[in-house]
N, CA, C and O of each residue as an XYZ file, in Angstrom:
716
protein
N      95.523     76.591     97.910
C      95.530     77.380     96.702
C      95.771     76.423     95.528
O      96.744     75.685     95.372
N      94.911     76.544     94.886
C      94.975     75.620     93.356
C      96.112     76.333     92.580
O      96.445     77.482     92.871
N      96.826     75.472     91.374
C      97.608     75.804     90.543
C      97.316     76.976     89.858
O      98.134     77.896     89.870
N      95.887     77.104     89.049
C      95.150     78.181     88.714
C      95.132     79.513     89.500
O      95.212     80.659     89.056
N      94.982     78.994     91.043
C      95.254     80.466     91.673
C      96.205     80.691     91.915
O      96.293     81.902     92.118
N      97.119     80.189     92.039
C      98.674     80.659     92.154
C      99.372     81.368     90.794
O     100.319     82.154     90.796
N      98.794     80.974     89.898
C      98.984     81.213     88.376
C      98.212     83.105     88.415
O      98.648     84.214     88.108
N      97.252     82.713     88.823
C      96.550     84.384     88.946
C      96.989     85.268     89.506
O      96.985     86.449     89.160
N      97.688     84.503     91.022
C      98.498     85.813     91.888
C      99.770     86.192     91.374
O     100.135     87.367     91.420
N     100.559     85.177     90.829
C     101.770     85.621     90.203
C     101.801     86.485     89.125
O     102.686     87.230     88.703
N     100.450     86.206     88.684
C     100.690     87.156     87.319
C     100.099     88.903     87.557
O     100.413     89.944     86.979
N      99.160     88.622     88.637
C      98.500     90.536     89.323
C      99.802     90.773     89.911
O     100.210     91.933     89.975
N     100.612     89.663     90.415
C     101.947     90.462     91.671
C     103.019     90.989     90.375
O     103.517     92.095     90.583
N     103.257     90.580     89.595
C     103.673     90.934     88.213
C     103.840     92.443     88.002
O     104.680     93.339     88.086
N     102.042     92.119     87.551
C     101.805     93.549     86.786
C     101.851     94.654     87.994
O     102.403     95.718     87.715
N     101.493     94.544     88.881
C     101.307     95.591     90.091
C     102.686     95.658     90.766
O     102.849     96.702     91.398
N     103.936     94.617     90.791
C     105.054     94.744     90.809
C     105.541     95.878     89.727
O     106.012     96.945     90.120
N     105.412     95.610     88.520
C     106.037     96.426     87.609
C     105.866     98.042     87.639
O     106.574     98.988     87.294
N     104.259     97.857     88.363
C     103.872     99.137     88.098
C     104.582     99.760     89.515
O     104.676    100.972     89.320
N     105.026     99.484     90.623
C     105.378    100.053     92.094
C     106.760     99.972     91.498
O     107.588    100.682     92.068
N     107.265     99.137     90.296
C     108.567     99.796     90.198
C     108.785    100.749     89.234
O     109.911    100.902     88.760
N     107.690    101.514     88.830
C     107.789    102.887     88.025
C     108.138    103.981     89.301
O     108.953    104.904     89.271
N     107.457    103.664     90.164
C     107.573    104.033     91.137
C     108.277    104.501     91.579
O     108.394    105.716     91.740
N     109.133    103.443     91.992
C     110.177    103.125     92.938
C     111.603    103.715     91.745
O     112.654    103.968     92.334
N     111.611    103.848     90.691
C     112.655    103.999     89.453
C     112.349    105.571     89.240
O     113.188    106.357     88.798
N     111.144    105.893     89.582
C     110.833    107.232     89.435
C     111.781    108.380     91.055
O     112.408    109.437     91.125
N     111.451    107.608     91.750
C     112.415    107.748     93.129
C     113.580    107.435     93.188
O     114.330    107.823     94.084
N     113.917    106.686     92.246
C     115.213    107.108     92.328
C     116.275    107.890     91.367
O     117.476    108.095     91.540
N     115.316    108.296     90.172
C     116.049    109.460     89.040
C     115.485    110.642     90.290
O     116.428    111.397     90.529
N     114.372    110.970     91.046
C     114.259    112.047     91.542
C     115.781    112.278     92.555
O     116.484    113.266     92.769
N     115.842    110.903     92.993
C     117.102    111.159     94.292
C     118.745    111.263     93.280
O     119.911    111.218     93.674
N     118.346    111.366     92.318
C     119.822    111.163     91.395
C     119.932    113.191     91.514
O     120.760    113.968     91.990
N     118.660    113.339     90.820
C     118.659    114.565     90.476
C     118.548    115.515     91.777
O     119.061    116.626     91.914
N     118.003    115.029     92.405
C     118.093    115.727     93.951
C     119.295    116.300     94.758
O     119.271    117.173     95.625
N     120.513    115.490     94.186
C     121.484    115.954     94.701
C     121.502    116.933     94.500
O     121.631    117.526     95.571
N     121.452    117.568     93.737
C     121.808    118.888     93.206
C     120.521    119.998     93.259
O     120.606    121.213     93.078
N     119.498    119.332     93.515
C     118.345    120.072     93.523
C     117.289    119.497     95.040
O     117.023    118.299     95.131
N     116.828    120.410     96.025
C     116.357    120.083     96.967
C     114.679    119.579     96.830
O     114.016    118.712     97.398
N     114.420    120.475     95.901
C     113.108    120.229     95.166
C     113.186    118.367     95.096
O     112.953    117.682     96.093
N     113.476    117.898     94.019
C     114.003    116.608     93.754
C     113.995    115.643     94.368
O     113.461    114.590     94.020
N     114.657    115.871     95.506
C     115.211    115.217     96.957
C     113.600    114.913     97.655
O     113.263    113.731     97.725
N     112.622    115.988     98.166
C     111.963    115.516     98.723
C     110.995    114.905     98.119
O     110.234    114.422     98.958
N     110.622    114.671     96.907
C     110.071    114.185     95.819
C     110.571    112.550     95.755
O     109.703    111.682     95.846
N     111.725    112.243     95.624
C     112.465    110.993     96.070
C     111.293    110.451     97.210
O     110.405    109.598     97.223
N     111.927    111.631     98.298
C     111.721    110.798     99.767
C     109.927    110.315     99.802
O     109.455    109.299    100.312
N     109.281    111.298     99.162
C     107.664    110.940     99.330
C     107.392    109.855     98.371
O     106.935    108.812     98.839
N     107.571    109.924     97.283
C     107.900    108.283     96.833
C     108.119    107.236     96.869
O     107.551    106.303     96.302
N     109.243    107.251     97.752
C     109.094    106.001     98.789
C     108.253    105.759     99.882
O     108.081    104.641    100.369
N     107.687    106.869    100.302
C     106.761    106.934    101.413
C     105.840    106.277    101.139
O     105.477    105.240    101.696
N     105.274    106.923    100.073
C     103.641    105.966     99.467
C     103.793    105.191     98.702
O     102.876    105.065     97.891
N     105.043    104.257     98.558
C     104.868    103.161     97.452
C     104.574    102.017     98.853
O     104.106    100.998     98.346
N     104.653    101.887     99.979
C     103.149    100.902    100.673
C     102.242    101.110    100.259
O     101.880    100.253     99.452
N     101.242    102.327    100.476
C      99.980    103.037    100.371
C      99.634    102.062     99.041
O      99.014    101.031     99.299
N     100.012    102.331     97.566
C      99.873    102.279     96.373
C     100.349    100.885     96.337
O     100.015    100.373     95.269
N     101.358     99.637     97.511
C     101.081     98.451     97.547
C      99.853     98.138     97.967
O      99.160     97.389     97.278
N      99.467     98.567     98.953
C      98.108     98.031     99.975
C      96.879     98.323     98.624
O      95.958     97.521     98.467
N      97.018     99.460     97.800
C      95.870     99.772     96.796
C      95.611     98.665     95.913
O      94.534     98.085     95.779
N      96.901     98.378     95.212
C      96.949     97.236     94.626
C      96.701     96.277     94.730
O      96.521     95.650     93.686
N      96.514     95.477     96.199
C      95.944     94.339     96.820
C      94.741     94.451     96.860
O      94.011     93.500     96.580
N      94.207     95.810     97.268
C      92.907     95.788     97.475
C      91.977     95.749     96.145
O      90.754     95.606     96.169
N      92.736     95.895     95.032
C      92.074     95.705     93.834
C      92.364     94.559     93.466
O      91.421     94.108     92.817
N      93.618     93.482     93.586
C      93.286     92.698     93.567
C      92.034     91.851     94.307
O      91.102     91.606     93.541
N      91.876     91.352     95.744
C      90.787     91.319     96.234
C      89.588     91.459     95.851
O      88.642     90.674     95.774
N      89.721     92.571     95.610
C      88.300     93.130     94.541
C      87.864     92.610     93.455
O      86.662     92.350     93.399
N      88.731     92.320     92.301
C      88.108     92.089     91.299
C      89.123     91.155     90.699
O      89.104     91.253     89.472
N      90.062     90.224     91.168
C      90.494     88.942     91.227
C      89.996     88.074     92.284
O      89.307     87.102     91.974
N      90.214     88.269     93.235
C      89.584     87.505     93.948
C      88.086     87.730     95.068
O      88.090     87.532     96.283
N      86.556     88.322     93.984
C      85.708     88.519     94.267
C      85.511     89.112     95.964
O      84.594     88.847     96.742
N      86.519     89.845     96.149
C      86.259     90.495     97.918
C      86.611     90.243     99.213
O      86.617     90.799    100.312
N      87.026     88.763     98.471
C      87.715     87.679     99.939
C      89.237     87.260     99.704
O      89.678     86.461     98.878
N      89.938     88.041    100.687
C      91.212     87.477    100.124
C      92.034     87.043    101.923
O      91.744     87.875    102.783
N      92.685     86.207    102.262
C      93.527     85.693    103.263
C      94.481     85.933    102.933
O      95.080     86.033    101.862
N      94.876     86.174    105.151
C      96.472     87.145    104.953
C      97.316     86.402    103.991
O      97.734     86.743    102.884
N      97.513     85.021    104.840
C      98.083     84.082    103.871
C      98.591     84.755    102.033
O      99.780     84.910    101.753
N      98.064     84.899    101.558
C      97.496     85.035    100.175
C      97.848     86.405     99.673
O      98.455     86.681     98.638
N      97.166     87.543    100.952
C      97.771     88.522    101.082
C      98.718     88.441    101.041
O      98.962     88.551     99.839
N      99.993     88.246    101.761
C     100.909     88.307    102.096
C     101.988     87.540    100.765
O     102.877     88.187    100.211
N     101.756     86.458    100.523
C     102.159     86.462     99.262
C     102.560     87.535     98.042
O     103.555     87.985     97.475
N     100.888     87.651     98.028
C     100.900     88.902     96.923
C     101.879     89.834     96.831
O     102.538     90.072     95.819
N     102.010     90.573     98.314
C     102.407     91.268     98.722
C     104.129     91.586     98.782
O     104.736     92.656     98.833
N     104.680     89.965     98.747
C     106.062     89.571     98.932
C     106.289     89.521     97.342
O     107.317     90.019     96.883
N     105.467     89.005     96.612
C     106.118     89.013     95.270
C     105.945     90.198     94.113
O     106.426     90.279     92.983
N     105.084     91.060     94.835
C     104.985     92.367     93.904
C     106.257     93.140     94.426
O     106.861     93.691     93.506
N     106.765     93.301     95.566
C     107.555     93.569     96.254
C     109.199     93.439     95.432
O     109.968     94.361     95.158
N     109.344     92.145     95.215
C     110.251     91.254     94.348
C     110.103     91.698     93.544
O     110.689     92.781     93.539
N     109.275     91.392     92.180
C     108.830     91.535     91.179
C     109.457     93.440     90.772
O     110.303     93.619     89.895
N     109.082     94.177     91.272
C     109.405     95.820     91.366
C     111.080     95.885     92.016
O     111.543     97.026     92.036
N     111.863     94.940     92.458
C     113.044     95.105     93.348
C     113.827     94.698     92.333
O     115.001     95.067     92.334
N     113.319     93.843     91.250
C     114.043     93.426     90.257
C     113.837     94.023     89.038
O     114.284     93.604     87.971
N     113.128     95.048     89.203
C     113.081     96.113     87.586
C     113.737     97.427     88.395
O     114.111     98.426     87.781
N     113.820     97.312     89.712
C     114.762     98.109     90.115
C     115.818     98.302     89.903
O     116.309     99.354     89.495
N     116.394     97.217     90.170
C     117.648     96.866     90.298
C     118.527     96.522     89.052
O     119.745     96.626     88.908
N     117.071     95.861     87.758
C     117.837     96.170     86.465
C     118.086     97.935     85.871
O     119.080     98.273     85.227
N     117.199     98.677     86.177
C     117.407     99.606     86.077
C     118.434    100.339     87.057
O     118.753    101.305     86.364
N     119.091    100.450     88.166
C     120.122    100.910     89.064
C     121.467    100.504     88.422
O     122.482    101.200     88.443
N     121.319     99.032     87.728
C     123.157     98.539     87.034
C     122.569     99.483     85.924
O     122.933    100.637     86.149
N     121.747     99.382     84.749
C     121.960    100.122     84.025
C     122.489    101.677     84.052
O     123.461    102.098     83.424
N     121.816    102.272     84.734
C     122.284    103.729     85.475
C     123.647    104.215     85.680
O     124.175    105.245     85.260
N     124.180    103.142     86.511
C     125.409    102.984     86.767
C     126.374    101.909     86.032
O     127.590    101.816     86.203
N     125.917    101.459     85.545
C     126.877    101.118     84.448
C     127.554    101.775     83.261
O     128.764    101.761     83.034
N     126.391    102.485     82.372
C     125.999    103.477     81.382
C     126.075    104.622     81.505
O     126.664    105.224     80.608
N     125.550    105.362     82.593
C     124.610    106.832     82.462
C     125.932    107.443     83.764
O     126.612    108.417     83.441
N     126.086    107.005     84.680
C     126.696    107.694     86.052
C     128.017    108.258     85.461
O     128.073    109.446     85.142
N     128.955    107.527     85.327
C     130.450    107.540     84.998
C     130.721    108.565     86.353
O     131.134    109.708     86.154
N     130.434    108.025     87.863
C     131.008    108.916     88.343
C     130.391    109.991     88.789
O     131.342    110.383     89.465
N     129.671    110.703     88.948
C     128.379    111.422     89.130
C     127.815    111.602     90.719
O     127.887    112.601     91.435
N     127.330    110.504     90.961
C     127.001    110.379     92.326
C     128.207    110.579     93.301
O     128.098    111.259     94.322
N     129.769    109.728     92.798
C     130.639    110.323     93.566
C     131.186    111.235     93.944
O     131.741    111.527     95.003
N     130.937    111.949     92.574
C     131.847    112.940     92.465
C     130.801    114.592     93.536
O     131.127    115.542     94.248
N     129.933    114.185     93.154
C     128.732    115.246     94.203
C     129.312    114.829     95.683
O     130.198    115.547     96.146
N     128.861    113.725     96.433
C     129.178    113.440     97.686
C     130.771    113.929     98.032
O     131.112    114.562     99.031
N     131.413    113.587     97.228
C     133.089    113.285     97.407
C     132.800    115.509     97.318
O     133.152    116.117     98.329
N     132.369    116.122     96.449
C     132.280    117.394     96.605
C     131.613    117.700     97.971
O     132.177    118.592     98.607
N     130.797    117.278     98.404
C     129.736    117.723     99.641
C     130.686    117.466    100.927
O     131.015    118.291    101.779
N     130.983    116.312    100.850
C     131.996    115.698    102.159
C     133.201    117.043    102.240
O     133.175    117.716    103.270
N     134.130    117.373    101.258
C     134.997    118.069    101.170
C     135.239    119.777    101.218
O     136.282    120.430    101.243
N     133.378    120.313    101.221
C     133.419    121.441    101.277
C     133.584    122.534    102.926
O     133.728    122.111    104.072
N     133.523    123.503    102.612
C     134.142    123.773    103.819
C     133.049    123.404    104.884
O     133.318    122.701    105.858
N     131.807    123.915    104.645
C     130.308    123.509    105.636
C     130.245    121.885    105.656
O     129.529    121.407    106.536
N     130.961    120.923    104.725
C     130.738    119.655    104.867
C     131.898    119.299    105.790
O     131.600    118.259    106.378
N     133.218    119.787    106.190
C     134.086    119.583    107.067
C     133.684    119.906    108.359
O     133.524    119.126    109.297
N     133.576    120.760    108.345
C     132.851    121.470    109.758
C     131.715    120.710    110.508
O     131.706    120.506    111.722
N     130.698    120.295    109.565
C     129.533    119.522    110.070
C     130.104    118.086    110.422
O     129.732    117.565    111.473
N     130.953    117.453    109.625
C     131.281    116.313    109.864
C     132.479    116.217    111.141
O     132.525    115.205    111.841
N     133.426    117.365    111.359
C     133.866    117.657    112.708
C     133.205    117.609    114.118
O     133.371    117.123    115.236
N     132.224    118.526    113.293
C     131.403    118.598    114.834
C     130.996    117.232    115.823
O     130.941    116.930    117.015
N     130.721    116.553    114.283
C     129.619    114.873    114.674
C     130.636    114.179    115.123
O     130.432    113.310    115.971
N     131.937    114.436    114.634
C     133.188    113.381    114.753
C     132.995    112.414    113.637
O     133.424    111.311    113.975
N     132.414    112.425    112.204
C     132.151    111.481    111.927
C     133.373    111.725    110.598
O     133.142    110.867    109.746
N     134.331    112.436    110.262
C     135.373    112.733    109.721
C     135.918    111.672    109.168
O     136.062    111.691    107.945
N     136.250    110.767    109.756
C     136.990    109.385    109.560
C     136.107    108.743    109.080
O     136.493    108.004    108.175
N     134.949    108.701    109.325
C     133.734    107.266    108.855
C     133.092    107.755    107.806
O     132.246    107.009    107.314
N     133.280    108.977    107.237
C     132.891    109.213    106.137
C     133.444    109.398    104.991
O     133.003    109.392    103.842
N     135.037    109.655    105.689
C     135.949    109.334    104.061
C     136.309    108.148    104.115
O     137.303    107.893    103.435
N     135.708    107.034    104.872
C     136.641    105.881    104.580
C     135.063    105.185    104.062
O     135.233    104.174    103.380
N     133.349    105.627    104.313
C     132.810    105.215    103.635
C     132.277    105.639    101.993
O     131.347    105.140    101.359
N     133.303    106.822    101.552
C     133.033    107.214    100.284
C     134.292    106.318     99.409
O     134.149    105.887     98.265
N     135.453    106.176    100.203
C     135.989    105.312     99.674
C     135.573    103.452     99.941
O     136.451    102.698     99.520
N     134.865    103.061    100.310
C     134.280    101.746    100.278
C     132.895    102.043     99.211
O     132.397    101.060     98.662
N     132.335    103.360     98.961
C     131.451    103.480     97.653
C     132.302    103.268     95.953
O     131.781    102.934     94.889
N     133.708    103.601     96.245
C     134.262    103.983     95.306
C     134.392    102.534     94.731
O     134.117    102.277     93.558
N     134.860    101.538     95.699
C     134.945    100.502     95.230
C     133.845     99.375     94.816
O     133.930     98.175     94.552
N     132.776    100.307     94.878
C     131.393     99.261     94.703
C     131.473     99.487     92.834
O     132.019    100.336     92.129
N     130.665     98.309     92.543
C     130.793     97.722     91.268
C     129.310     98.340     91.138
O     128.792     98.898     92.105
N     128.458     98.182     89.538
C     127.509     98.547     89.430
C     126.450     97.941     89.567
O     125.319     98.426     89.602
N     126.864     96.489     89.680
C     126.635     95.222     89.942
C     125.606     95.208     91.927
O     124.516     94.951     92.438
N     127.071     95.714     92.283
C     126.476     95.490     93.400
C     126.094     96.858     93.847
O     126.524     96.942     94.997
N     125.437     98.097     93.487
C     124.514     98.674     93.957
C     123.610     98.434     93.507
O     122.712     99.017     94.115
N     122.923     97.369     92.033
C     122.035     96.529     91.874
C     121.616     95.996     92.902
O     120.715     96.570     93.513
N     122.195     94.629     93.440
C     122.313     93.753     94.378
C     121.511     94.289     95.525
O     120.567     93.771     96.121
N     122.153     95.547     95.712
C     121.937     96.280     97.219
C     120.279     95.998     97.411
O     119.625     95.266     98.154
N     119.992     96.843     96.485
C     118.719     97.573     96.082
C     117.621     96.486     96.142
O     116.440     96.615     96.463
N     118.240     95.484     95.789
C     117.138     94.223     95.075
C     116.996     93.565     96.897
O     115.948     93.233     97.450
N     117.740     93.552     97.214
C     117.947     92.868     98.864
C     117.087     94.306     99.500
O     116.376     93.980    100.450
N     117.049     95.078     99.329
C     116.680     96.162     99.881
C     115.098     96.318     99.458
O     114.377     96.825    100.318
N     114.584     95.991     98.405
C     113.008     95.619     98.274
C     112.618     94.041     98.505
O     111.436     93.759     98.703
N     113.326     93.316     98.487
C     113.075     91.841     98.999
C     112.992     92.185    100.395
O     111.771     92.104    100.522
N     113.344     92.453    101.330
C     113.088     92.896    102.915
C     112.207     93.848    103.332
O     111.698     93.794    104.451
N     111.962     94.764    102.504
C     110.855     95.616    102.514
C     109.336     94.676    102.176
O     108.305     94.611    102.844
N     109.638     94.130    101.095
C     108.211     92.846    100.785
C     108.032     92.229    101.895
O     106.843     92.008    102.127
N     108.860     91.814    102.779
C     108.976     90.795    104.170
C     108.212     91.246    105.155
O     107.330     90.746    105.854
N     108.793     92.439    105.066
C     108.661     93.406    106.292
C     106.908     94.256    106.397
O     106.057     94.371    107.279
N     107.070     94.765    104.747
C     105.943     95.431    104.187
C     104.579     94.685    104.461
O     103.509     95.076    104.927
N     104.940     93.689    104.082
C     103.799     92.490    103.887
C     102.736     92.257    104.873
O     101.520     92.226    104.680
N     103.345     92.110    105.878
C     102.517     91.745    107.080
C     101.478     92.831    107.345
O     100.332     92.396    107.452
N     101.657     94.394    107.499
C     100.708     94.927    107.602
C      99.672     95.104    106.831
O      98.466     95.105    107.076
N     100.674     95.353    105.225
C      99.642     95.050    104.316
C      98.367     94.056    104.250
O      97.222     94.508    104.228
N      98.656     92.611    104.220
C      98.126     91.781    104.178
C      96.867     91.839    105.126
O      95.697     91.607    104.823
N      97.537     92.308    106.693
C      96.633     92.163    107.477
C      95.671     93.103    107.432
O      94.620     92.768    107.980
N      95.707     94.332    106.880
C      94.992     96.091    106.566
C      94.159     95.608    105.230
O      93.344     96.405    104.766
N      94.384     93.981    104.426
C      93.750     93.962    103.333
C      93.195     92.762    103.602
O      92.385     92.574    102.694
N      93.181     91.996    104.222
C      92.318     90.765    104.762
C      90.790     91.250    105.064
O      90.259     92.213    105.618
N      90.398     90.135    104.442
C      88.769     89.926    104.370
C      88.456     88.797    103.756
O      88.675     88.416    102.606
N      87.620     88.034    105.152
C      87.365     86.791    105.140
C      86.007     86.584    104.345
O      85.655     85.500    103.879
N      85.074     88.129    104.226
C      83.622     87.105    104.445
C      83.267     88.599    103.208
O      84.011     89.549    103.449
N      82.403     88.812    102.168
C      82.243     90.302    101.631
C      80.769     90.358    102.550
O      79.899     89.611    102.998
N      81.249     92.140    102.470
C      80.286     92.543    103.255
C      79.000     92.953    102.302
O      79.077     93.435    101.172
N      77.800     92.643    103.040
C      76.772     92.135    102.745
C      75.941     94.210    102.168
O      76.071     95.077    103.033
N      75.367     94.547    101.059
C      75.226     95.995    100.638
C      73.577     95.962    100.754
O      72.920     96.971    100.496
């Protein structure tokens, strides 16, 4: 890969990063608001579902009309790892902001309500999970805003890792096909 093309992929993994983290930022005001609304919630969850789908799209337009039809996993896979990044880190500036600014408390205070109600005692009796769940709302309590940033950003950096490979390989094409 020439300097020039590395210069090209960084800058499509960029823009197509930025755009999977509208995405991905859009999924997570739905899962903010979801708590409280079920509607919301599954709106979250399908969001994350198809932000592969809408990675793999993005490659394939790259391919297309950056790199004339032929693109290697190799290359793929790149792409793939740094749009990944690229979206994990407008994530994640947006998640400290959220919680730095906007939460004051919010997210806890719902769970810390849900855990404590009478159907949330009962359910969590049943599982036995009583103990592991008030001692993990209190290990939330002590998270900084900082580090549910952090989380998040490690949490789309491994997804790019992970993501990548199929992508790449579902968007590989060695030779354009002949019309």
């Amino acid at each position: 890969m020439t300097p020039i093309e590395y210069k090209q992929l960084k800058a499509f993994a960029r823009q197509d990063g930025a755009l999977l983290s509208l995405l991905w930022i859009g999924s997570f005001a739905c899962y903010i608001q979801g708590l409280t609304s079920p509607a919301l919630a599954m709106a979250a969850v399908i969001l994350v579902i198809i932000s592969p789908f809408y990675a793999a799209s993005r490659l394939r337009h790259f391919r297309d009309y950056a790199r004339e039809g032929i693109i290697s996993f190799k290359r793929g896979y790149a792409y793939t790892v740094m749009s990944f990044f690229y979206a994990g880190l407008l994530l994640a500036a947006a998640i400290y902001v959220y919680f730095e600014f906007m939460d004051d408390g919010y997210v806890l205070r719902v769970y810390s309500t849900v855990i404590n109600s009478e159907e949330g005692r009962k359910l969590l009796e049943v599982y036995g999970l009583k103990n592991e769940m008030k001692q993990g709302l209190q290990d939330l309590y002590a998270f900084r805003p900082i580090d549910f940033a952090l989380n998040s950003l490690t949490i789309g950096i491994m997804a790019g890792f992970f993501l990548g490979m199929p992508i790449a390989a579902l968007m590989r094409r060695n030779s354009v096909a002949s019309e």
